[in-house]
PLY file of the C-alpha trace (Angstrom):
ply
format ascii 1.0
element vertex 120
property float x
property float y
property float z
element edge 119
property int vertex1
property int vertex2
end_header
78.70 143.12 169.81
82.47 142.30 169.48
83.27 140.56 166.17
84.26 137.36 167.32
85.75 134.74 165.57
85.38 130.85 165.68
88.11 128.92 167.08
89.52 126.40 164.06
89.18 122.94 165.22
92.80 121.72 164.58
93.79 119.22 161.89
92.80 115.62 162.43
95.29 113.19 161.42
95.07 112.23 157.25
94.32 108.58 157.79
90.90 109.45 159.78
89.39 111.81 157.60
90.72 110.76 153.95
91.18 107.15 154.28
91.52 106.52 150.34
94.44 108.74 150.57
96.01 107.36 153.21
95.67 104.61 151.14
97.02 105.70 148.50
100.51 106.73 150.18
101.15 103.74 151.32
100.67 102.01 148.45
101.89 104.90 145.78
105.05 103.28 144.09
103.01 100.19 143.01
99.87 102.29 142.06
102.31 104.59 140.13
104.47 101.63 138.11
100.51 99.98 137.80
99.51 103.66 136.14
102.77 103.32 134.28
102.10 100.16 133.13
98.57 100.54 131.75
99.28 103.75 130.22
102.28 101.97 128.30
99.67 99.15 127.07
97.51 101.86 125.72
99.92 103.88 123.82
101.09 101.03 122.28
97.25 100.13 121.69
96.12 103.68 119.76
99.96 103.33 117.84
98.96 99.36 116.72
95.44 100.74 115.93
96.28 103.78 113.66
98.88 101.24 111.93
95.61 98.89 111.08
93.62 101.47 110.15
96.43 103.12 107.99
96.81 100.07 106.24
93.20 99.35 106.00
92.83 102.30 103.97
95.58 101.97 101.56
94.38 98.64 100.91
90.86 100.22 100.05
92.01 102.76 97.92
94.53 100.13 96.35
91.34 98.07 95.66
89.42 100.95 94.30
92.06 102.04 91.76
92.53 98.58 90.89
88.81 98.28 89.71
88.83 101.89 88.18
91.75 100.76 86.41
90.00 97.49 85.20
86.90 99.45 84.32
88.76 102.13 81.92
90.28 98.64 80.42
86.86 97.31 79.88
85.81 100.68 78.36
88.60 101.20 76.09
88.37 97.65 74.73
84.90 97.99 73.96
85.48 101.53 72.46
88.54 99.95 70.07
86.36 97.07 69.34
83.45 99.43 68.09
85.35 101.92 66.33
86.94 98.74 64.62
83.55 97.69 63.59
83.27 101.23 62.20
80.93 102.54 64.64
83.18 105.31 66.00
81.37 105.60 69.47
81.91 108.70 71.10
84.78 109.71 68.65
84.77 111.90 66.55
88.44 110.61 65.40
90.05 109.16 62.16
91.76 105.55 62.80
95.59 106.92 63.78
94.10 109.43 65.89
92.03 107.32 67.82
94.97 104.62 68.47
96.93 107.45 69.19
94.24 108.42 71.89
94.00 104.68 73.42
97.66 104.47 73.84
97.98 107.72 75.68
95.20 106.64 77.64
96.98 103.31 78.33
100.43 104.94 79.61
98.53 107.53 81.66
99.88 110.44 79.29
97.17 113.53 78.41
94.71 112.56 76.37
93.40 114.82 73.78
89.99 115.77 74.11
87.84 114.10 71.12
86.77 116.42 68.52
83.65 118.09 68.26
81.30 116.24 65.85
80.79 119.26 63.10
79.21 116.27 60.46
75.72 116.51 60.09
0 1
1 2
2 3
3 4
4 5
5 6
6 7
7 8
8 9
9 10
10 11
11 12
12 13
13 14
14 15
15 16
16 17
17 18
18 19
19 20
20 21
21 22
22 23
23 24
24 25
25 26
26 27
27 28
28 29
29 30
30 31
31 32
32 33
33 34
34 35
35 36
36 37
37 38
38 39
39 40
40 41
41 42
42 43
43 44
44 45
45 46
46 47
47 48
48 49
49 50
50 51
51 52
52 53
53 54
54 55
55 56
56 57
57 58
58 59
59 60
60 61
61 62
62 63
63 64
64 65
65 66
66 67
67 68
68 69
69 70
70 71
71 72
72 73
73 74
74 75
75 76
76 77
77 78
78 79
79 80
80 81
81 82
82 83
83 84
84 85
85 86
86 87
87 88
88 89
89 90
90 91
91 92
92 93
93 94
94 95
95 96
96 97
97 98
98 99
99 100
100 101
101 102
102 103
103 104
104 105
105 106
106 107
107 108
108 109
109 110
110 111
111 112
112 113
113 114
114 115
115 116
116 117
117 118
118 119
């Protein structure tokens, strides 16, 4: 038996067998500058979005290092006012040392570790 090919069935015109895409040609300069358009709206979407949420966060962390900040206050007050009462609490420290220690620990300088309590 002869190998024998099929005859192709030639090319129909676009419009018939793709009719979105004949569409689509005739209307392709207003669906492009439409694409355009809505593409340019969401860019500027995502860049207004990350700006919101950038600032979003700095505010949080600005909040949360404002009430660290306020707590460390609170703590330091209530450690001067109990080593002023003569209860040393937590410090093993004579009085100069200890204000020495709260105002390092008020201008964010190193503050020396407290000394081991050795008294018995």
């Amino acid at each position: 038996m002869p190998n024998v090919k099929p005859k192709k069935e030639p090319m129909k015109k676009v419009s018939r067998i793709y009719p979105l895409y004949a569409w689509y040609k005739n209307n392709e300069k207003e669906i492009k500058t439409k694409a355009n358009e809505i593409a340019l709206v969401a860019m500027f979407g995502v860049i207004i979005f990350c700006f919101l949420a950038f600032l979003g966060r700095q505010m949080y962390k600005a909040g949360y290092q404002t009430k660290e900040a306020e707590i460390q206050a609170i703590e330091l007050d209530y450690a001067r006012a109990n080593f002023i009462k003569g209860r040393e609490y937590q410090f093993n420290l004579d009085r100069a040392e200890f204000e020495a220690y709260i105002s390092n620990a008020t201008e964010n300088k190193v503050i020396p570790v407290a000394k081991e309590n050795t008294q018995n």
